[in-house]
N, C-alpha and C positions, 0 to 999 in steps of 0.2 A: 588653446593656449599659445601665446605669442611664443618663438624660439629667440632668448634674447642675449646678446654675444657683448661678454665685457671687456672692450679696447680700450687700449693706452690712451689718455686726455689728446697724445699729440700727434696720432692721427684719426678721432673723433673724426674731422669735420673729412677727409679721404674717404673713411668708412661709414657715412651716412646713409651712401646710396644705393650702401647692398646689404641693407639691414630691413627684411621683411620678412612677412608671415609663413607660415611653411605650408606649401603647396600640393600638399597632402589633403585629400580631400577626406573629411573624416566620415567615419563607418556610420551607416544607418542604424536606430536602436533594435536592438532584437526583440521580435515581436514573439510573443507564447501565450500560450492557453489556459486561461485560470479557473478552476471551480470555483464557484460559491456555495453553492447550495447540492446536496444529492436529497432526493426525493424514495423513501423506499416503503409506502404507501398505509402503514401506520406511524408515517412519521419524516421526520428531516435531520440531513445533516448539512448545519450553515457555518458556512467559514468562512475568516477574517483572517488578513494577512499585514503584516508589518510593512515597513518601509523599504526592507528588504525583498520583499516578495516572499517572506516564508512566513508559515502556519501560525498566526499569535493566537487564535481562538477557534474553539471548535465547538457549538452548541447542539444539543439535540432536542428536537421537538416531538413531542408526540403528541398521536390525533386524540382528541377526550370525547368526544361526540361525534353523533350521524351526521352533523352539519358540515365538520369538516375541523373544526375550531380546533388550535393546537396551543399548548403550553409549555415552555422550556423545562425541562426533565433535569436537565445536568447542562457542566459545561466545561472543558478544560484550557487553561492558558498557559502559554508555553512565555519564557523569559529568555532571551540570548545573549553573547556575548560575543562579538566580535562574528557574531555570523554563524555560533555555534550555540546549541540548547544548552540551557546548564539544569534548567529546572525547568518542573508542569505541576501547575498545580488542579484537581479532580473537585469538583461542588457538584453535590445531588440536592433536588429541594425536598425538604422533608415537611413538604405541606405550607410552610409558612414562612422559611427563609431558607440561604442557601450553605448546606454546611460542607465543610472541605472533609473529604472521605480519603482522598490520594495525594501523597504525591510522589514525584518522580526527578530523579537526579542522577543527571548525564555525565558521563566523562568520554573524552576522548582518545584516539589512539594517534600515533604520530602523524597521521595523513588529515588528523583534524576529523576524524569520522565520527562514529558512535561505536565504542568500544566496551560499552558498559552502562546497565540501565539499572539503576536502586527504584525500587517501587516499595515505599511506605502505607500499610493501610492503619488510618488513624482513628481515633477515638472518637468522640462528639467531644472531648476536653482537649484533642490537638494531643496528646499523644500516641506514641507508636503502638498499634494494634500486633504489628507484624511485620515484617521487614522479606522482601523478595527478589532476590539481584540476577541479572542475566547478562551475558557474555555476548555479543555482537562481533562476527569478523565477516570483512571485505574482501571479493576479488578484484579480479576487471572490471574496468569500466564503473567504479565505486557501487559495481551489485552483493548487496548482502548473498552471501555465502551461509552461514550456519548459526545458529544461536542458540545459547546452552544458558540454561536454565540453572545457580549453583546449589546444588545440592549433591549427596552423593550417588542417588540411584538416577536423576537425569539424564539422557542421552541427549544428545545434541543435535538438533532439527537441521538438514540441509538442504539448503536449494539450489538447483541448478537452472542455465538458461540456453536458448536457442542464438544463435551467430546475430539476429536481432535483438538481442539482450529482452527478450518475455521467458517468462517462469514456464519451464517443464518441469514433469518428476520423474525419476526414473524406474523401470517396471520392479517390480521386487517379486521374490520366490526364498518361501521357509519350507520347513520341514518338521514335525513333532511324530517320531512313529511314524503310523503308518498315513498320514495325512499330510497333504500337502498343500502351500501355500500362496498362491499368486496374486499377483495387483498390476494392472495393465492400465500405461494411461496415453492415451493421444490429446493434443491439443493443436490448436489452427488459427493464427492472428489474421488483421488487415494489418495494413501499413499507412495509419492516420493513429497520432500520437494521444496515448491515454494519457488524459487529464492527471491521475494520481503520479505519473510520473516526471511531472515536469517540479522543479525543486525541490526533490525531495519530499513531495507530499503524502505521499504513502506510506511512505518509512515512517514521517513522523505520526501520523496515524496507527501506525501496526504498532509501534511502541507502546505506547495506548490501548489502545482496543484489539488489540491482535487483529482477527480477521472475523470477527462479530457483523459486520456491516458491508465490506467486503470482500471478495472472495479472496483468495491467496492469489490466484492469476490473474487480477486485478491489479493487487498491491504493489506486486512486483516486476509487472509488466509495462515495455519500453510501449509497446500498441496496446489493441483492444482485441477481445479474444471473440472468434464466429464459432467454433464449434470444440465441444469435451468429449470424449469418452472414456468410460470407466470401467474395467472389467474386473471383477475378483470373482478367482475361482477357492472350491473346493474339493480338492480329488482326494479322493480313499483307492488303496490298494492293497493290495495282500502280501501275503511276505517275501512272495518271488515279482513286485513292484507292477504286479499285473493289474489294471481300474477292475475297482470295483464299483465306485461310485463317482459321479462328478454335480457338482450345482455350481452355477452360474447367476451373480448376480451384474447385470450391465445397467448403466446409466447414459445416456446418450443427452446432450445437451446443442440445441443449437441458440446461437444470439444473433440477434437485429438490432444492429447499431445504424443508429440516425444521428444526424451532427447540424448546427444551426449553420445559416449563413458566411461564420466566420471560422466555420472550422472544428468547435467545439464539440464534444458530445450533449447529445439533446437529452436520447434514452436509447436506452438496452430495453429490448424485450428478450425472454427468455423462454424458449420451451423445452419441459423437460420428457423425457418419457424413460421408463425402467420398466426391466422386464426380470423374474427370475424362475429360471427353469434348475429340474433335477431330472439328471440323464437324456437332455433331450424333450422333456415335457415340462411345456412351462405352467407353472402355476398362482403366476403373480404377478400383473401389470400394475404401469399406474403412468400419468399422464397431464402435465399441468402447463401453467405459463404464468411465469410473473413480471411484470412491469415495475420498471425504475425510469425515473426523471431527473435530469442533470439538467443544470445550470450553469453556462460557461460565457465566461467576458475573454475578452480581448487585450494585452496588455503590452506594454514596453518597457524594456531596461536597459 
């Protein structure tokens, strides 16, 4: 845009000669990384986004046959206003058309966040089945921090994050008598940027779907995660806190992330293996891998 300077009529014709363009050379458009589609192999999640770049539709597909042939299951659209959600609204097909099951209405908190999520389950007449509201707060770096559920026995879920803004948990230890209680977790990112987190995509999703489709270090992760581990234990003691017994259930995860041409994630493959032993002797393995496929463009704003 021209810089354009209002002089007095009567020295106009003085000041013609130093009246131009501003010599600022303007910034290139930012370029980022958009999903369209996740692949999670009985089925799909396709997304469509506004003019904004943010989440206007989210479909799900599922496989109905061995040939492969998939049909729209559900589908939810999100409404904004100034850049902020105000509403979503949920359609399942019940065979022969699409009827509205949910919907959901946003408010926000002074930073313009999400502060507050109403989820309606409705009738097949459009009335309110049931009403479910949950509490949303933000730390640094606009990462959700904790969400609480309103009711009155809820506790409130928190998350915490690594100096590169990806979802850790922190280890936990109870106690009941004579048994005690541990949850041990590690996790390990790269540093090439997860698709969910570029506009807010995952949030808006988790709102939604919580973490049905996603994992949680997914959702709320600045990268993409290579390896989990899980450990809960069980330890029994006696009344001078001496073991008596321990079992051990671990979970080890590693991921193969592949990314196309432009940077995108292509697919995660996953291998899982668990083992669980009591005292030392294990008595339980098991051993899998599952494949997911992404779909990512290229984009500017």
């Amino acid at each position: 845009m021209k810089n354009l300077f209002f002089i007095p009529i009567v020295i106009a014709a003085a000041s013609l000669t130093s009246c131009k363009k501003s010599d600022k050379t303007p910034e290139p458009p930012k370029e980022f990384i958009q999903l369209q589609k996740f692949n999670f192999g009985e089925g799909s999640l396709n997304l469509l986004y506004n003019e904004q770049h943010l989440i206007s539709r989210a479909e799900i597909h599922a496989v109905v046959d061995e040939a492969g042939t998939s049909r729209m299951d559900s589908y939810v659209s999100w409404s904004y206003q100034d850049g902020f959600p105000v509403k979503a609204e949920f359609f399942n097909n019940n065979g022969t058309a699409f009827i509205k099951t949910y919907e959901f209405h946003y408010k926000a908190d002074a930073g313009n966040k999400i502060a507050y999520v109403a989820r309606l389950r409705l009738n097949e007449d459009g009335s309110i089945r049931r009403k479910d509201t949950t509490n949303y707060s933000f730390g640094a770096n606009n990462k959700l921090i904790s969400t609480k559920v309103r009711t009155n026995d809820a506790a409130a879920i928190t998350f915490g994050y690594d100096n590169n803004g990806n979802h850790i948990r922190e280890n936990v230890s109870s106690r009941s008598e004579n048994t005690i209680y541990e949850d041990r977790f590690e996790f390990q990112y790269d540093n090439k940027i997860n698709p969910l987190s570029v506009n807010g995509l995952g949030l808006m999703l988790y709102t939604i779907f919580g973490d049905d489709h996603f994992e949680m270090t997914q959702i709320l992760s600045t990268n993409n995660i290579t390896t989990s581990k899980y450990l809960y234990s069980v330890k029994r003691v006696d009344e001078g806190d001496q073991p008596v017994s321990t079992t051990l259930y671990k979970t080890d995860k590693v991921y193969t992330n592949t990314f196309d041409e432009t940077g995108g994630l292509k697919q995660v493959s996953i291998k899982t293996t668990t083992e669980s032993s009591e005292n030392g002797t294990v008595f339980d393995t098991g051993n899998w891998e599952s494949v997911f496929k992404y779909t990512c463009i290229k984009k500017q704003q």
